[in-house]
NUVEX-542416 format. One record per residue (C-alpha): z, y, x; residue in one letter. Coordinates in steps of 0.5 Angstrom, whole numbers, plus 500, padded with zeros to 3 digits. Layout:
! residues N
<zz:Z | yy:Y | xx:X | resn:A>
...
This chain:
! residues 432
<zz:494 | yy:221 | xx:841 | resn:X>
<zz:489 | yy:225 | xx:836 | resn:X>
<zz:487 | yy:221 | xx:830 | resn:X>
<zz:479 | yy:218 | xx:830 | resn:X>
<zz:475 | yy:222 | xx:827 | resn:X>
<zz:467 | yy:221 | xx:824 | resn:X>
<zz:462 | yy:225 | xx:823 | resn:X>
<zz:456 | yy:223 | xx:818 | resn:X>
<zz:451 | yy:226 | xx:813 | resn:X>
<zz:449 | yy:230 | xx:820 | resn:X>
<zz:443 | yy:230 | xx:824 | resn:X>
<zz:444 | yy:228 | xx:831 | resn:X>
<zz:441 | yy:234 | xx:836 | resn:X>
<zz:443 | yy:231 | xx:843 | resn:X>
<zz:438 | yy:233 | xx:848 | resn:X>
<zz:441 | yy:229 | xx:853 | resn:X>
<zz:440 | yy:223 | xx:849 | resn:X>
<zz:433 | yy:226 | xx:846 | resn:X>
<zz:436 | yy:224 | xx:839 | resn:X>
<zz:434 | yy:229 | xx:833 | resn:X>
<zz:435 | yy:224 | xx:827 | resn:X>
<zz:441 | yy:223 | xx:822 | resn:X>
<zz:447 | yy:219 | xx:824 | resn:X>
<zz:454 | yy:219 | xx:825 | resn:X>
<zz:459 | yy:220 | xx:831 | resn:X>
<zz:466 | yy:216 | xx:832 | resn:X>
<zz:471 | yy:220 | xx:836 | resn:X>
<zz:478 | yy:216 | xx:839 | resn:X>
<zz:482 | yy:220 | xx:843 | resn:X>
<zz:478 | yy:226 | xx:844 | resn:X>
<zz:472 | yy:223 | xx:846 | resn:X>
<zz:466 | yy:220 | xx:843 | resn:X>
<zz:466 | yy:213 | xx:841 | resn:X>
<zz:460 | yy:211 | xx:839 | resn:X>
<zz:454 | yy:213 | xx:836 | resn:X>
<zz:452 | yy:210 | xx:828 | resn:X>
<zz:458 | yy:205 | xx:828 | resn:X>
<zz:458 | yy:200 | xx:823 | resn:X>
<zz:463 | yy:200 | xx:817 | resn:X>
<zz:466 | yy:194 | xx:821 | resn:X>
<zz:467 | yy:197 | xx:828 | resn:X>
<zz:471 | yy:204 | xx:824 | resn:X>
<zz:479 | yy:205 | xx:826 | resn:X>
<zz:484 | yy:203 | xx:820 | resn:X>
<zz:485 | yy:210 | xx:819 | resn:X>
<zz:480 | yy:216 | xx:821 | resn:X>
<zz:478 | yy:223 | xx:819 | resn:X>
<zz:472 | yy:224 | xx:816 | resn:X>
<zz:467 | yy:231 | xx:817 | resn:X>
<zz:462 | yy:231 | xx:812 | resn:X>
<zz:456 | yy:234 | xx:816 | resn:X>
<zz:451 | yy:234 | xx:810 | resn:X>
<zz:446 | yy:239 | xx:811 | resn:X>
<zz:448 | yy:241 | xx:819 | resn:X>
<zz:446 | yy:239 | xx:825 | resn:X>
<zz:452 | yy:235 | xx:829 | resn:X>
<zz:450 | yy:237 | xx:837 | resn:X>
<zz:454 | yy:238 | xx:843 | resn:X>
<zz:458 | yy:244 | xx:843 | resn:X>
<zz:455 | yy:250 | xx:847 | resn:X>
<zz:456 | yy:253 | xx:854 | resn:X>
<zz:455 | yy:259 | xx:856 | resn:X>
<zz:455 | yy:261 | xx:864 | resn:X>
<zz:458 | yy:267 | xx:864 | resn:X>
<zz:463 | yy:271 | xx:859 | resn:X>
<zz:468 | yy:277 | xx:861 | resn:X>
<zz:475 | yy:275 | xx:858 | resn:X>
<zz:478 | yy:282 | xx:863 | resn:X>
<zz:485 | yy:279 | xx:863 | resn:X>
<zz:489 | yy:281 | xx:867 | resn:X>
<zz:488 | yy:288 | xx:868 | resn:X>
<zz:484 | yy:290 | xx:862 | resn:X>
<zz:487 | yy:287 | xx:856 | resn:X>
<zz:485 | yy:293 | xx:852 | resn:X>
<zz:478 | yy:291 | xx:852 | resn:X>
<zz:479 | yy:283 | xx:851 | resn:X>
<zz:485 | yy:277 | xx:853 | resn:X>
<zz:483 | yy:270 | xx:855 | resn:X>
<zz:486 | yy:268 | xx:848 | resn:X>
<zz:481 | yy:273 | xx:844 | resn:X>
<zz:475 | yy:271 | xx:847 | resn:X>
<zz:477 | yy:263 | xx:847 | resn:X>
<zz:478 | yy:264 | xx:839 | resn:X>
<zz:471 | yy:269 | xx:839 | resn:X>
<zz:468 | yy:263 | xx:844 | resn:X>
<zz:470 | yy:257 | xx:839 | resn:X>
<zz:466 | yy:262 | xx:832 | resn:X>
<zz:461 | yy:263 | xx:836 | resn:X>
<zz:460 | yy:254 | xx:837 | resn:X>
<zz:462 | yy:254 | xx:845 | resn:X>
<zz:467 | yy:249 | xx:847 | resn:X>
<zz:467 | yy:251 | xx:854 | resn:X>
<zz:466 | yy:258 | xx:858 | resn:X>
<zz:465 | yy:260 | xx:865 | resn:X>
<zz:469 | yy:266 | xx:866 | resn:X>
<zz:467 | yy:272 | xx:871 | resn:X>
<zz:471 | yy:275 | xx:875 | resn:X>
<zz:471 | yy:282 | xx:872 | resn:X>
<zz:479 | yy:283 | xx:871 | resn:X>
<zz:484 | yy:287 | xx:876 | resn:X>
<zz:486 | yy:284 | xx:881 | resn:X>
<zz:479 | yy:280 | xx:881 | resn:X>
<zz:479 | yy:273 | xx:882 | resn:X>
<zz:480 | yy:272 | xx:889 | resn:X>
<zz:485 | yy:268 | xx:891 | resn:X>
<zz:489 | yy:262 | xx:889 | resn:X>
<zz:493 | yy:265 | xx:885 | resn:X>
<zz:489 | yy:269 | xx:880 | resn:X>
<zz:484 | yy:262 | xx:878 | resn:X>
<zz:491 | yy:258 | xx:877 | resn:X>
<zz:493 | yy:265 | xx:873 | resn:X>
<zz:487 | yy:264 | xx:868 | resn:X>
<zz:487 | yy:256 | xx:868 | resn:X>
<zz:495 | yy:258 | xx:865 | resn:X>
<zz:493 | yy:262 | xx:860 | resn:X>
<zz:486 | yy:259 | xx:858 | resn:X>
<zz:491 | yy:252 | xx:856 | resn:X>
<zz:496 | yy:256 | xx:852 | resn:X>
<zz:491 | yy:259 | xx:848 | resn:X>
<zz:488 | yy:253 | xx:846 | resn:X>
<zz:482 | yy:255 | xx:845 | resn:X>
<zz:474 | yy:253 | xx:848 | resn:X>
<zz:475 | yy:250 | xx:856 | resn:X>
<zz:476 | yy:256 | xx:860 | resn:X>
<zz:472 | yy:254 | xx:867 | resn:X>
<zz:473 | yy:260 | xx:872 | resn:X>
<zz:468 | yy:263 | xx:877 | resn:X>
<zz:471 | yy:265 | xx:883 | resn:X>
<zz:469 | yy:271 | xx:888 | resn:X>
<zz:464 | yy:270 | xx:892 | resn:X>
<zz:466 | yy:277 | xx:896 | resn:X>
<zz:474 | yy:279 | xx:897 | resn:X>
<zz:475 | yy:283 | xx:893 | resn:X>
<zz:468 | yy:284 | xx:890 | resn:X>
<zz:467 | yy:289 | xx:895 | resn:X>
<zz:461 | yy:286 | xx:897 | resn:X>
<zz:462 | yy:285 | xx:905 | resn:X>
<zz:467 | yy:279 | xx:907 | resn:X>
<zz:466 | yy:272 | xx:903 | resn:X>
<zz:472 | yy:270 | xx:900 | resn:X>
<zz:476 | yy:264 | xx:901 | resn:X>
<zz:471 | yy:259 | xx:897 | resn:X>
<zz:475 | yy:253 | xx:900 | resn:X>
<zz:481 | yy:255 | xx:897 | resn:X>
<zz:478 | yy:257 | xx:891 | resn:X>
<zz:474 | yy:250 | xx:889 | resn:X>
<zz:480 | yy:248 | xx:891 | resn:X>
<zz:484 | yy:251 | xx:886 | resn:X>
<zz:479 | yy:250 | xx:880 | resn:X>
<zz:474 | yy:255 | xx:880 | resn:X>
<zz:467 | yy:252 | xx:878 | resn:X>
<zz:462 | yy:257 | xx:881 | resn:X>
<zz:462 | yy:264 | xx:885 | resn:X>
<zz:460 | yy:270 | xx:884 | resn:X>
<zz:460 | yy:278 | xx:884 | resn:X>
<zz:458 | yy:279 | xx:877 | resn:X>
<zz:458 | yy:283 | xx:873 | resn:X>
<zz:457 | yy:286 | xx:880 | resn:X>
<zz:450 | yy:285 | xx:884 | resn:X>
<zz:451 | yy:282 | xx:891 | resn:X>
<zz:448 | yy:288 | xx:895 | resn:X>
<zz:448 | yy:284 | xx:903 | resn:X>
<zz:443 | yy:279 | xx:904 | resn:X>
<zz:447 | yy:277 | xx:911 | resn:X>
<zz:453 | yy:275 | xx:905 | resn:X>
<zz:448 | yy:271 | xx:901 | resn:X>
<zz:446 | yy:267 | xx:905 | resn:X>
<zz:452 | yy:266 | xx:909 | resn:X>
<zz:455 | yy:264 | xx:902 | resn:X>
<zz:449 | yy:259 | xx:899 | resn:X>
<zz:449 | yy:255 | xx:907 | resn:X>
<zz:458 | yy:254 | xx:905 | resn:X>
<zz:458 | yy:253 | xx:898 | resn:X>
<zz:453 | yy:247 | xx:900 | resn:X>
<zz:459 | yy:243 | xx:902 | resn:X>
<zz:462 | yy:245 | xx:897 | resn:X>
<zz:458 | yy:243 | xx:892 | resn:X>
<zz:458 | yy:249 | xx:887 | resn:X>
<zz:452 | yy:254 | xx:884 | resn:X>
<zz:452 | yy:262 | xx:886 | resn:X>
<zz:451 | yy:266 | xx:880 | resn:X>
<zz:447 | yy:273 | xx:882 | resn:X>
<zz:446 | yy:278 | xx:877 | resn:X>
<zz:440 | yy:281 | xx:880 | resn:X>
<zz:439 | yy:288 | xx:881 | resn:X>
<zz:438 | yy:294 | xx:888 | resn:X>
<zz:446 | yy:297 | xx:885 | resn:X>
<zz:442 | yy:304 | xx:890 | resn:X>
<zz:436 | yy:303 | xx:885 | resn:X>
<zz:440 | yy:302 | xx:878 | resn:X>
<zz:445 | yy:308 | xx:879 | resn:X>
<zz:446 | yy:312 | xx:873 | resn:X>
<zz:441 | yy:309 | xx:869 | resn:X>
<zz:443 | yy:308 | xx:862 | resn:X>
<zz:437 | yy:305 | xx:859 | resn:X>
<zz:430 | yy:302 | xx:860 | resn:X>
<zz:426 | yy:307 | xx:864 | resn:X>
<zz:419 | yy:308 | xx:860 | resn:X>
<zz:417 | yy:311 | xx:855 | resn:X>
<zz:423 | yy:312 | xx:851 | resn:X>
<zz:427 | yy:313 | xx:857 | resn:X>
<zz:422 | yy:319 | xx:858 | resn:X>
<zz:422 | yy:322 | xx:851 | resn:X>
<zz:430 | yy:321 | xx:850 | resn:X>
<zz:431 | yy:325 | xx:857 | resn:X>
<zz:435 | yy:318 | xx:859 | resn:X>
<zz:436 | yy:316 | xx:867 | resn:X>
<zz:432 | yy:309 | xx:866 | resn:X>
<zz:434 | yy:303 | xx:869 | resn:X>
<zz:427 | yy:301 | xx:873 | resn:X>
<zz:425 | yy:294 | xx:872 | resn:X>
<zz:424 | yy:294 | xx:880 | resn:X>
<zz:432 | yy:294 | xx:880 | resn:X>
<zz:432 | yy:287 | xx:878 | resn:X>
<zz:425 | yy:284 | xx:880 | resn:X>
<zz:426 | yy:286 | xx:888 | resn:X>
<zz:434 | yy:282 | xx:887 | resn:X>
<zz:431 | yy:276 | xx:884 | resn:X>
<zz:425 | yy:276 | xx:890 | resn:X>
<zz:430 | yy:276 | xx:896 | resn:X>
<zz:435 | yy:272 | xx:892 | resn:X>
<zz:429 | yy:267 | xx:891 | resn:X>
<zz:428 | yy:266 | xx:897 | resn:X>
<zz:434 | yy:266 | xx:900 | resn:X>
<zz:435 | yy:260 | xx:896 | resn:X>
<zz:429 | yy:257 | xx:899 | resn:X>
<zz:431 | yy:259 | xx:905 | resn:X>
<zz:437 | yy:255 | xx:905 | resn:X>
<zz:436 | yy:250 | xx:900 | resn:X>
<zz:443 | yy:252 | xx:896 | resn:X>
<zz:445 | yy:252 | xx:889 | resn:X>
<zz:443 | yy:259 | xx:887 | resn:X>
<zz:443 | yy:261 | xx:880 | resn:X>
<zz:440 | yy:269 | xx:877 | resn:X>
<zz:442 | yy:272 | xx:871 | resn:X>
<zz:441 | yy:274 | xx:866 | resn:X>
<zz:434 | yy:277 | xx:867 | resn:X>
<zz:431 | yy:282 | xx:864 | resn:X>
<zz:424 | yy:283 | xx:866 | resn:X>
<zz:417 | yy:280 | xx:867 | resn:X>
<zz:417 | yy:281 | xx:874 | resn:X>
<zz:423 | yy:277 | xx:875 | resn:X>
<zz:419 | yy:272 | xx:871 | resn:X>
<zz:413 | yy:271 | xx:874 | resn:X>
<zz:417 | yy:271 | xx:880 | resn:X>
<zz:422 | yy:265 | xx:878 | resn:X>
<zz:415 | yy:261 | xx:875 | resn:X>
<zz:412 | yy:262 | xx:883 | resn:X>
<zz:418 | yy:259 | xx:887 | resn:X>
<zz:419 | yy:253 | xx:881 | resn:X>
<zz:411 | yy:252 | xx:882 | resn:X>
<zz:413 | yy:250 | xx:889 | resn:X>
<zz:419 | yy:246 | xx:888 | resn:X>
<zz:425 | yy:251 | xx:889 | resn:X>
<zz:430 | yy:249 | xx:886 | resn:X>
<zz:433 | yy:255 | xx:883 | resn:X>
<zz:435 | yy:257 | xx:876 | resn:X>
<zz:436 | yy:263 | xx:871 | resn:X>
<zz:439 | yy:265 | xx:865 | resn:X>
<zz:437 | yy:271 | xx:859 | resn:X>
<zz:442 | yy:274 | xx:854 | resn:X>
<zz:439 | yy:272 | xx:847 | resn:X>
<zz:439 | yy:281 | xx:846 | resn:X>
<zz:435 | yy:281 | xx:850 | resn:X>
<zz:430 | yy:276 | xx:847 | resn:X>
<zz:430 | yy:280 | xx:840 | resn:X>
<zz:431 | yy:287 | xx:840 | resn:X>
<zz:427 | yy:293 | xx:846 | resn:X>
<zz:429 | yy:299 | xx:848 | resn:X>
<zz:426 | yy:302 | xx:841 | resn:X>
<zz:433 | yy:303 | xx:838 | resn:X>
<zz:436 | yy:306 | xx:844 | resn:X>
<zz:432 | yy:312 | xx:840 | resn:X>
<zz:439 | yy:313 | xx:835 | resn:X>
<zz:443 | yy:314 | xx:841 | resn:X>
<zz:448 | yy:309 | xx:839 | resn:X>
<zz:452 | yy:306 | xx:844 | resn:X>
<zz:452 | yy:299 | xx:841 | resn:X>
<zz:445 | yy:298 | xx:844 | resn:X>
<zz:448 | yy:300 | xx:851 | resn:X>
<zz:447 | yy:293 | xx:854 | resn:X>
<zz:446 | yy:291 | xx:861 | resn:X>
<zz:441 | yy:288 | xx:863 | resn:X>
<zz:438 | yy:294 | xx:859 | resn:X>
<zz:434 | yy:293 | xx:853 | resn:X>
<zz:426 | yy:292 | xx:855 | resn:X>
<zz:420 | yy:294 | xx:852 | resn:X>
<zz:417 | yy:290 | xx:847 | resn:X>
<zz:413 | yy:287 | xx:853 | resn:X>
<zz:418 | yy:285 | xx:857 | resn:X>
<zz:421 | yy:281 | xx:850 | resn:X>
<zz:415 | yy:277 | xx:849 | resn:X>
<zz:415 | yy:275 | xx:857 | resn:X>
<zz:422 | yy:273 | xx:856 | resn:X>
<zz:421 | yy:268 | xx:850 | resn:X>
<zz:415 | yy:265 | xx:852 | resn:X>
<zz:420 | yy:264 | xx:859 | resn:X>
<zz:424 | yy:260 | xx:856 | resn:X>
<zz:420 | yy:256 | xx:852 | resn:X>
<zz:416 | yy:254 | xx:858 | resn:X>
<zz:424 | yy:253 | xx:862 | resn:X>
<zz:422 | yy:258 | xx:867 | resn:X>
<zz:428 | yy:261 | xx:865 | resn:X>
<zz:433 | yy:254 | xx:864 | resn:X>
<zz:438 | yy:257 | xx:860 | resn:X>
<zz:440 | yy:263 | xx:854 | resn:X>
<zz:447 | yy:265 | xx:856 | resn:X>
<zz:452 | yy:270 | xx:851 | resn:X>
<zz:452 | yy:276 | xx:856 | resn:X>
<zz:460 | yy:277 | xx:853 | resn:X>
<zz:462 | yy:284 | xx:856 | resn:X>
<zz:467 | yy:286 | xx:851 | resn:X>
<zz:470 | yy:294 | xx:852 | resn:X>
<zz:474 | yy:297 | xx:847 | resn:X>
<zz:472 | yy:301 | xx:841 | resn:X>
<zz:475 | yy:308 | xx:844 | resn:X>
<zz:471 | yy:307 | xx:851 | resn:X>
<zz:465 | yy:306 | xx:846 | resn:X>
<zz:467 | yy:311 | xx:843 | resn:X>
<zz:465 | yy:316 | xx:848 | resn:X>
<zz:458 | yy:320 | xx:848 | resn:X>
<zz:451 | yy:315 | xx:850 | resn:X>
<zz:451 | yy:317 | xx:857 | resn:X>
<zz:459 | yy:317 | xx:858 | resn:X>
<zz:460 | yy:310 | xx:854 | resn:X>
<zz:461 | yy:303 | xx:859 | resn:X>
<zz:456 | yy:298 | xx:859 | resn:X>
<zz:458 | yy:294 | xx:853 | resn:X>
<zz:457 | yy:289 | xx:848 | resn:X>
<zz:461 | yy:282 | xx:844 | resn:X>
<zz:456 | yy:278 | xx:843 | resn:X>
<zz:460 | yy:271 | xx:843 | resn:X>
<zz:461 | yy:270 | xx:836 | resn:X>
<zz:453 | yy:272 | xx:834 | resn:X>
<zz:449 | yy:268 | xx:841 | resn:X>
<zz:447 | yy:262 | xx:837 | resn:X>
<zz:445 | yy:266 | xx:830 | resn:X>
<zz:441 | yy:271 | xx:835 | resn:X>
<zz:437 | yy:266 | xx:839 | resn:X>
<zz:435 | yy:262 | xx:833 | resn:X>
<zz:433 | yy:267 | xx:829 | resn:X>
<zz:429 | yy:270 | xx:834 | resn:X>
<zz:426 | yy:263 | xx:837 | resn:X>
<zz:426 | yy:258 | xx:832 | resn:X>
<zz:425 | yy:261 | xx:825 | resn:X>
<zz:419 | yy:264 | xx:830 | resn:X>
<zz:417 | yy:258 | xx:831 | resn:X>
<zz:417 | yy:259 | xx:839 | resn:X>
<zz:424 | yy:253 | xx:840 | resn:X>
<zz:426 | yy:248 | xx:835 | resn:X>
<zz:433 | yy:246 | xx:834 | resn:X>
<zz:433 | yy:241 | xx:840 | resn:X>
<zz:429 | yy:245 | xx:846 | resn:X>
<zz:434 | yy:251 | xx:843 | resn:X>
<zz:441 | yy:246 | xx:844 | resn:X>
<zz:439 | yy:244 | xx:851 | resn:X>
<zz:438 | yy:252 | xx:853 | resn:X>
<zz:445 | yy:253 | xx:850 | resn:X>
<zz:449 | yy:246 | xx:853 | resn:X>
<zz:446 | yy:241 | xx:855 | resn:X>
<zz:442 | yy:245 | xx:861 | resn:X>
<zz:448 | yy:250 | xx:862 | resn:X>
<zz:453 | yy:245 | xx:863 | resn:X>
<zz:449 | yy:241 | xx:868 | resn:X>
<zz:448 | yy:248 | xx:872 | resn:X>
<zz:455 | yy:249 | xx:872 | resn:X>
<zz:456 | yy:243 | xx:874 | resn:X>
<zz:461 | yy:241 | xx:869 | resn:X>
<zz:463 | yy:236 | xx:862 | resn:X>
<zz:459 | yy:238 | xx:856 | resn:X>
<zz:453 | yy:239 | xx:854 | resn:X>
<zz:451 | yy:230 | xx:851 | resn:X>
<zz:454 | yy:227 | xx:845 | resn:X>
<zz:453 | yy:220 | xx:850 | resn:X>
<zz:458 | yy:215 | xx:849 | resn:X>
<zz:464 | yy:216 | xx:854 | resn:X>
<zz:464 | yy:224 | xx:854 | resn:X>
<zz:469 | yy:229 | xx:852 | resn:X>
<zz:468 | yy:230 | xx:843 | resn:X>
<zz:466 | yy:237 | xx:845 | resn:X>
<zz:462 | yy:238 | xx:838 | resn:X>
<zz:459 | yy:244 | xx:834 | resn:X>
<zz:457 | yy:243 | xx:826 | resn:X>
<zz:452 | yy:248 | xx:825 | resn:X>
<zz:448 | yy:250 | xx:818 | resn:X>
<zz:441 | yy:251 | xx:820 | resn:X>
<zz:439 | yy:255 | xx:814 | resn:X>
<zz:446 | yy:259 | xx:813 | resn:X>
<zz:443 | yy:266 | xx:813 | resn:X>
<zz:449 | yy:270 | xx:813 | resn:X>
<zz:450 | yy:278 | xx:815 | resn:X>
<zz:453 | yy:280 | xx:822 | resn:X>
<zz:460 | yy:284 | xx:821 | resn:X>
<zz:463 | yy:285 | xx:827 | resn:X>
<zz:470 | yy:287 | xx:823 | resn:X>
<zz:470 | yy:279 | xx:822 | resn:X>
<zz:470 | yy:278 | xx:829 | resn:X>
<zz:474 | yy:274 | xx:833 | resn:X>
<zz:474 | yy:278 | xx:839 | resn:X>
<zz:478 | yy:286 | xx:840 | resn:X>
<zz:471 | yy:289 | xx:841 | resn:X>
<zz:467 | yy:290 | xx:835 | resn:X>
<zz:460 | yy:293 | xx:839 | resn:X>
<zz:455 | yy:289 | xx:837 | resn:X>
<zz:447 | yy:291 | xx:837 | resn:X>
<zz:446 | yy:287 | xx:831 | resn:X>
<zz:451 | yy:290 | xx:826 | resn:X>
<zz:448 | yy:289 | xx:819 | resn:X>
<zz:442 | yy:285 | xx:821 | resn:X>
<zz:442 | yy:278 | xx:817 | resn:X>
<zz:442 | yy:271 | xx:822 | resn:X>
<zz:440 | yy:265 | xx:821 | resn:X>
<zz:444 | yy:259 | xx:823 | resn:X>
<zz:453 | yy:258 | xx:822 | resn:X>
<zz:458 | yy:255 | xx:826 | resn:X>
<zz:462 | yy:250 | xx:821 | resn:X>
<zz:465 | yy:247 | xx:825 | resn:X>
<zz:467 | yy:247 | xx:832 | resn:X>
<zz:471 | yy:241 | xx:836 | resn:X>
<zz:474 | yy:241 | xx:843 | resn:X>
<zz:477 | yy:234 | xx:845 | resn:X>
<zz:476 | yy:231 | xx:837 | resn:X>
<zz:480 | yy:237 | xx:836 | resn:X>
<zz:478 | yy:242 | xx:830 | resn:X>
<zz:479 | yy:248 | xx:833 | resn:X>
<zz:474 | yy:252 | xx:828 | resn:X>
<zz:472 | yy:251 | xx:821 | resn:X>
<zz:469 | yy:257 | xx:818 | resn:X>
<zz:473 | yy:255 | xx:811 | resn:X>
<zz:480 | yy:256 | xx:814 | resn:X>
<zz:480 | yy:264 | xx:814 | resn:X>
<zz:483 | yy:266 | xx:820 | resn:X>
């Protein structure tokens, strides 16, 4: 049994309860107790957590993050990226199938639960198939793999090519109950390309990655959705076309919901211009319009949530020339600083609209626990210093890969504290 635990000095940011106030929370047994207990009502015995200073919030949740094990442990393992995930304040993650073999049967979702238990790091939730093998022409066996624990299905990073296949697939999985991701791009559009195509493409004599890719794949996946009434969530997107297209379909009461990587709200295809690989990122950097468009998308919820967009590659694969070099970024442990810094210390988001984007609305749109501080549910909670500014090294990450677009960048905004089920699992004190 953990021992309780309170968390004062703190101030509350829950946007599932609509708190955004000082207060304190009690946790028994791996789950919130009570909010602003009396002296009177406190155990015995407990712990205490001062958070003066801090926001006190429900641990972050990201949609999407590529752990690469089994198969490609060269680039991360279920146990560096859970340990990366809990320094960057998630507490729980959907892991894609972006491993060898892929995550198709039974097997290889009960593989990745194992191996997420063992490393006791963020809840690891898996993101089965949606095609056997990836190969984008016969569904998985989707029963079998909700049966076995997987929350959500998709082909990512890997774009679903066949319409037939995506339709066929949101008509089942409303039985099921569970969400589709796309990662929305024309794959015959997109081949080759390394960077946005535009202007700098043009200059630099780069093959561009068109904006039509993505805004013609969100256009069919949109409306597919609507077709069928099925819970279809796109990203992360990338463009203005994508956004206007999604604030059209939700104006008419579709129910579909999108995602954006926090890069892709500060940095543009500019940087390209040093021709360095860490700024090889998929979706592409945009031009600074495309930036713009994406903040104001998610200010007004037209995008409903900022995920992390993990692609770790190992630093020998990064290595390689601008055109050799994989799509690749590690971005877990700086998504909360990046999105701050680019929304909040702007003025565009405050702390809660930027917590609900980052676990209240992801945890609702996988479907899982997370995302409230509410009396009964699982003490998932992050301590954050809203005013810590601190200096991305990537030698200090938590993750094998060290690819990171904003190394040297100054952030604001530092994971303190990070528990799962009432348990410290970080504390930016303790040197790992």
């Amino acid at each position: 049994m953990n021992k309780p635990v309170l968390i004062s000095g703190g101030t509350l940011v829950d946007p599932s309860q609509n708190l955004n106030r000082p207060g304190r929370i009690l946790i028994l047994d791996g789950r919130v107790a009570s909010i602003d207990p009396a002296d009177g009502d406190l155990p015995a015995q407990y712990d205490t957590i001062e958070a003066g200073g801090c926001l006190v919030a429900p641990g972050l949740v990201d949609l999407g993050v590529e752990l690469r094990e089994p198969g490609f442990e060269e680039d991360e393992t279920i146990f560096s990226g859970s340990q990366a995930a809990l320094a960057g304040g998630y507490t729980s993650i959907l892991a894609t199938a972006s491993t060898y073999p892929v995550i198709d049967s039974h097997a290889a979702v009960e593989f990745v639960r194992q191996k997420a238990a063992q490393a006791s790091g963020a809840k690891i939730h898996v993101i089965g198939c949606l095609s056997k093998g990836q190969k984008g022409e016969q569904m998985a066996q989707l029963g079998l793999l909700s049966e076995a624990g997987a929350v959500a299905f998709s082909d990512a990073p890997r774009a679903i090519h066949s319409d037939a296949l995506l339709k066929r697939a949101l008509e089942y999985c409303r039985m099921l109950n569970r969400p589709i991701f796309d990662r929305p791009e024309i794959p015959e559009m997109a081949a080759g390309g390394v960077m946005h195509e535009g202007q700098v493409s043009l200059v630099l004599g780069l093959k561009g990655l068109p904006t039509e890719a993505e805004d013609l794949a969100v256009a069919r996946d949109v409306r597919l959705a609507e077709a069928t009434d099925g819970r279809l969530h796109v990203g992360p997107v990338s463009t203005m076309g994508a956004v206007d297209m999604l604030r059209r379909v939700k104006s008419r009461g579709v129910v579909v919901t999108a995602s954006v990587c926090p890069h892709n709200l500060m940095q543009s295809d500019r940087l390209m211009r040093t021709y360095e690989s860490r700024y090889k990122v998929h979706p592409p950097l945009r031009s600074p319009n495309h930036v713009a468009t994406l903040c104001q998308a998610v200010k007004d919820k037209t995008i409903d949530a900022i995920q992390s967009g993990h692609m770790p590659r190992s630093r020998e694969k990064m290595m390689n020339d601008l055109d050799e070099s994989p799509f690749g970024v590690s971005s877990l442990e700086t998504s909360f600083a990046t999105a701050a810094t680019a929304l909040v210390r702007s003025g565009i988001l405050d702390w809660v609209e930027l917590i609900d984007r980052m676990s209240t609305r992801p945890a609702e749109i996988a479907g899982i626990d997370g995302g409230t501080l509410t009396v009964g549910s699982p003490a998932d909670v992050v301590v954050i210093d809203p005013n810590a500014g601190w200096k991305v090294d990537p030698g200090k990450f938590q993750s094998t890969c060290i690819s990171t677009p904003f190394e040297g960048m100054e952030l604001i905004g530092r994971i303190q504290k990070t528990l799962v089920d009432g348990l410290v699992r970080y504390d930016a004190a303790i040197p790992v």
